[in-house]
N, C-alpha and C positions, 0 to 999 in steps of 0.2 A: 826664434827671436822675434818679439812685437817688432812693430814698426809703426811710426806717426802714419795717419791715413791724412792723403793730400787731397785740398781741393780747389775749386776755382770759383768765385761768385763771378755766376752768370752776368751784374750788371757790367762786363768787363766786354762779354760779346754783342754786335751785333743782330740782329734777323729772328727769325721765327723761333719758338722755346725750342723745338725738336734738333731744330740746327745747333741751337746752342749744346744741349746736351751733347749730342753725335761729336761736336770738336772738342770737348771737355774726355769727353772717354777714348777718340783716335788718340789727343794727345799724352796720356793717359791718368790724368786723375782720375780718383778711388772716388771721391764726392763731389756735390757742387751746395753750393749756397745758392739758394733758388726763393725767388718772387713772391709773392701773393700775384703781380700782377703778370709773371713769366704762366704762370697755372690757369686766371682766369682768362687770358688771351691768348692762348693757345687752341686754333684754332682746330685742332684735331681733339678737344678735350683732357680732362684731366685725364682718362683710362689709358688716352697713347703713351701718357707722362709714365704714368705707372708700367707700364707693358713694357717698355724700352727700358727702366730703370732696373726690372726684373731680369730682360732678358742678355741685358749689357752685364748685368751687377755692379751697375754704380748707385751709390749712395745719397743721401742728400744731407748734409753739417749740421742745417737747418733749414728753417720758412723766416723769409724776413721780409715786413720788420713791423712786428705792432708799435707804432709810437708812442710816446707821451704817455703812458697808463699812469704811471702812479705819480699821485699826488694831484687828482684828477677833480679840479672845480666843483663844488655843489652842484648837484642835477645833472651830471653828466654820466656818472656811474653805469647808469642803465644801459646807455648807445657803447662804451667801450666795456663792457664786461660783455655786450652783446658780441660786440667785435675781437674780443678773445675766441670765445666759443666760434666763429666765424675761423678765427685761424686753426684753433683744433682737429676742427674739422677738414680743413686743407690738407692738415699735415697728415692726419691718418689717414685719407682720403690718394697720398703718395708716399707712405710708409716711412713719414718723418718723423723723429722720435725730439724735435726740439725745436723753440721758438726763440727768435731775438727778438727783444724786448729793452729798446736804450735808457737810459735817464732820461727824467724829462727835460724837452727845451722849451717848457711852457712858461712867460715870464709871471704865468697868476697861478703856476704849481701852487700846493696848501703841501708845502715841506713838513707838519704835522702830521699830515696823511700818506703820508709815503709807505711807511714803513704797514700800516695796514694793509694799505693795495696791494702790498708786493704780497704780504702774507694769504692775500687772498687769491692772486692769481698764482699762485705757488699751489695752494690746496684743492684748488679747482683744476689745474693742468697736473696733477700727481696721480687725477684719478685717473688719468688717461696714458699714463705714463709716458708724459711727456715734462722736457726739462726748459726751463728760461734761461735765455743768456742776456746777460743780463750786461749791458756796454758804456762804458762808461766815455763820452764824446766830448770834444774840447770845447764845444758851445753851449752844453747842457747846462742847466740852471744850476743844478745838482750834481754831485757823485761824478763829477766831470773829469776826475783824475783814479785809476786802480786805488791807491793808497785809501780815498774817500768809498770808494765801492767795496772793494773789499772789508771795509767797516762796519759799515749798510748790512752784508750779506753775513758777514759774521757775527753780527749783533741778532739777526732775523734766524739764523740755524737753522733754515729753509732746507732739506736735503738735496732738491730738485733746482737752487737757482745756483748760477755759476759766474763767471764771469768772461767774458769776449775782450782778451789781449790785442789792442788794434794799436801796429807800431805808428799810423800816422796821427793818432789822436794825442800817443805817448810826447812825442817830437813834435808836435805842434804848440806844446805847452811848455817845451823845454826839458821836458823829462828826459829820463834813461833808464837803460835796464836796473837799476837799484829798483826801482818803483815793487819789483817783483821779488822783493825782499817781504818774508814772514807772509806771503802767501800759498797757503798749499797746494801743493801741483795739481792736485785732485779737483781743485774745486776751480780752476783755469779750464774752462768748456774747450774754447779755440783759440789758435793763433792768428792774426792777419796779417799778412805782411805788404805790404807797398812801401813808396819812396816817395819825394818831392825832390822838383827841381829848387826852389828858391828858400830862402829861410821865409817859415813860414810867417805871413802877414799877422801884426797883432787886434785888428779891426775885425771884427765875426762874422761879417758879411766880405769882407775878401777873402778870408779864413774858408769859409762857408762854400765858394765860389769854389777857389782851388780843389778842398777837399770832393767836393762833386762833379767837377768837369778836366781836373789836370793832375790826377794822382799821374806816378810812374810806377813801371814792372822796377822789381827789386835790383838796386844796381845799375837804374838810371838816373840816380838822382843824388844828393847829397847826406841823407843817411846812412851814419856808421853801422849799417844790419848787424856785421860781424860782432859785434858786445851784446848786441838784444839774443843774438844767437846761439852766442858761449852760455850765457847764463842762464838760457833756456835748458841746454845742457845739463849745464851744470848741477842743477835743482831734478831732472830727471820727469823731466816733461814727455807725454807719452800719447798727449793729445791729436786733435786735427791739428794741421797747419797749413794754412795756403794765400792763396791773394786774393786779395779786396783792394781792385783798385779802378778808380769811374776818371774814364778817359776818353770824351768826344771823341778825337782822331783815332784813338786804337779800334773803336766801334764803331767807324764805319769801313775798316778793315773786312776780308774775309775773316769769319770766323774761327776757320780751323788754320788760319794762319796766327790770328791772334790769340789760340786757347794752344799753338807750340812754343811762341816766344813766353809765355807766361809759364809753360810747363820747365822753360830752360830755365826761367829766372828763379822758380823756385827752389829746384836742382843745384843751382847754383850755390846757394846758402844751406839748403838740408837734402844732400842726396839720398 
């Protein structure tokens, strides 16, 4: 019988990339959500990232996070198409088979050109076979809600882009599990899961704030997980699933103290 492969993004621990990984696999997730910046500043190089990843067999979900691509300014195409190929290469480079790639939060997006860039960073990551997850975030210009991405993505029939299920971005805007009505499971890359303490702020720089420095592990905070969870279920979802959550204090935690409570939270919700 399959099973969801679980994983952890690394921006949850603190300390060196190797540490980070090492308390990701004792505690035992299958994957991690891992950096551009966890790779280039790891000081034993990318080869130890690779070596250990091999020799543990843990996985990686993705490489994040290319920003802003599509719908990207006149004359800039050239510096961020560079900078795909830039993550390409990362990711084959630690045997990643996928890039996260948000909506834009650019306020001079060219929302006319979106739907080209995507088509092109689709055709050009296909040849390497690699997939975009493609996320839709509660401050984005654009596509800032599943309901609006999933439209995007199914208008484009891109084979290769997906979508990044993130429960705090859903709950920040008021959503609920409906959202993931007439979406096919297939085409849901991953799950995120965290929490928040407070109802979230309607202002996008306290919004902003929270979401980068005070998520919670699942079950510390005030969302109803268990409906996001059934209905995950229920639809027969068969994806990753794990946490994504950026927490100053958890981070400066030991790490393989803070990659156990994050393995119980997840358990918690999807044993």
């Amino acid at each position: 019988m399959n099973r969801n492969l679980k994983f952890l993004n690394l921006v949850l621990l603190g300390g060196e990339t190797e540490q980070k990984l090492k308390a990701a696999h004792a505690a035992g997730f299958d994957q991690v959500e891992i950096w551009r910046e966890d790779i280039e500043n790891n000081s034993n190089g990318i080869s130890s990232i690779t070596k250990f990843a091999i020799k543990k067999g843990i996985g990686f979900t993705n490489l994040q996070v290319l920003r802003d691509f599509a719908g990207i300014p006149n004359g800039q195409h050239k510096q961020k198409r560079k900078e795909l190929r830039q993550f390409i290469h990362l990711a084959q480079a630690i045997g990643c088979n996928a890039i996260q790639a948000p909506a834009s939060t650019r306020e001079d997006c060219l929302i006319d050109k979106i739907d080209d860039d995507l088509r092109w960073i689709a055709s050009e990551a296909i040849r390497y076979k690699i997939k975009i997850m493609y996320e839709p975030m509660a401050w984005c210009t654009v596509d800032n809600t599943l309901p609006l991405a999933w439209e995007r993505i199914k208008r484009l029939d891109q084979p290769n882009i997906g979508l990044v299920v993130d429960l705090f971005h859903i709950y920040a805007l008021g959503g609920d599990a409906l959202q993931l009505d007439g979406i096919p499971v297939d085409r849901i890359y991953e799950v995120q899961l965290s929490d928040i303490s407070i109802k979230p702020p309607k202002d996008k720089d306290s919004l902003i704030n929270i979401a980068r420095h005070e998520r919670q592990l699942p079950g510390n905070g005030i969302i109803e997980i268990e409906y996001f969870i059934d209905k995950l279920k229920s639809i027969g979802y068969q994806g990753p699933i794990g946490i994504e959550v950026f927490n100053d204090k958890l981070k400066c935690l030991p790490p393989h103290e803070v990659a156990k409570q994050a393995w119980s939270a997840l358990n918690r919700y999807w044993p």
